[in-house]
C-alpha positions in Angstrom: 95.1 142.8 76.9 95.6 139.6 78.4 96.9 139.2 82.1 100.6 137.5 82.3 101.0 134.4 84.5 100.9 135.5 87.8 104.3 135.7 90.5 104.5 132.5 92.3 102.9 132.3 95.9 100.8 135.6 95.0 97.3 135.2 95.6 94.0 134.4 94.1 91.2 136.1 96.1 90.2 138.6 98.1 87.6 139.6 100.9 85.5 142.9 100.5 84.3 144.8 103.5 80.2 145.3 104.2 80.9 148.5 101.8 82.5 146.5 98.7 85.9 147.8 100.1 88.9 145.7 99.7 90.4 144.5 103.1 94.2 144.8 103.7 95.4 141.6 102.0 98.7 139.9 102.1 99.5 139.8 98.0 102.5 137.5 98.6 104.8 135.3 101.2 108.5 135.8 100.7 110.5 139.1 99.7 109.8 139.8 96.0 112.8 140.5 93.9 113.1 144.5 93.6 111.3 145.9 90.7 108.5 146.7 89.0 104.9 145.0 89.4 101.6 145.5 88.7 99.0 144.4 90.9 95.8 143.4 89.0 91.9 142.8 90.1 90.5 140.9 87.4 87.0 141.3 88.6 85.4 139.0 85.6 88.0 136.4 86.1 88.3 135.9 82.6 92.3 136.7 82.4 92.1 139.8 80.2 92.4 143.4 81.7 89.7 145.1 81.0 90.5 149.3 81.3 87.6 151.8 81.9 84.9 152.4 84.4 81.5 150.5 85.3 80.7 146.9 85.0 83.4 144.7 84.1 86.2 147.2 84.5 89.5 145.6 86.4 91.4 147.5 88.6 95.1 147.9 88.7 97.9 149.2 90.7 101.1 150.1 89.0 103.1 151.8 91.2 106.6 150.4 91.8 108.3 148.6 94.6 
């Protein structure tokens, strides 16, 4: 499915450990407006979600705020 636009002032990269783990990462500046979000790692940058395991998989995290 493809990816919607992203929140304003979210942002666009971030930094991996020695490990390939993801550092703790500011996602955005500002208080977001209540609700519910989905925080996307589109690891192909190709702006399509891509479910599943292994190579080319994105990651997600849907919990709410």
């Amino acid at each position: 499915m493809t990816i919607p636009p992203r929140v304003p002032s979210t942002i666009t990269s971030i930094s991996l450990d020695n490990y390939g783990n993801i550092q703790v990462t500011l996602l955005w500046i500002g208080q977001p407006v209540p609700g519910k979000y989905d925080v996307v790692v589109d690891s192909d940058g190709d702006g399509i979600y891509n479910a599943g395991a292994g190579a080319g998989a994105d990651a997600i995290d849907d919990n709410d705020i």
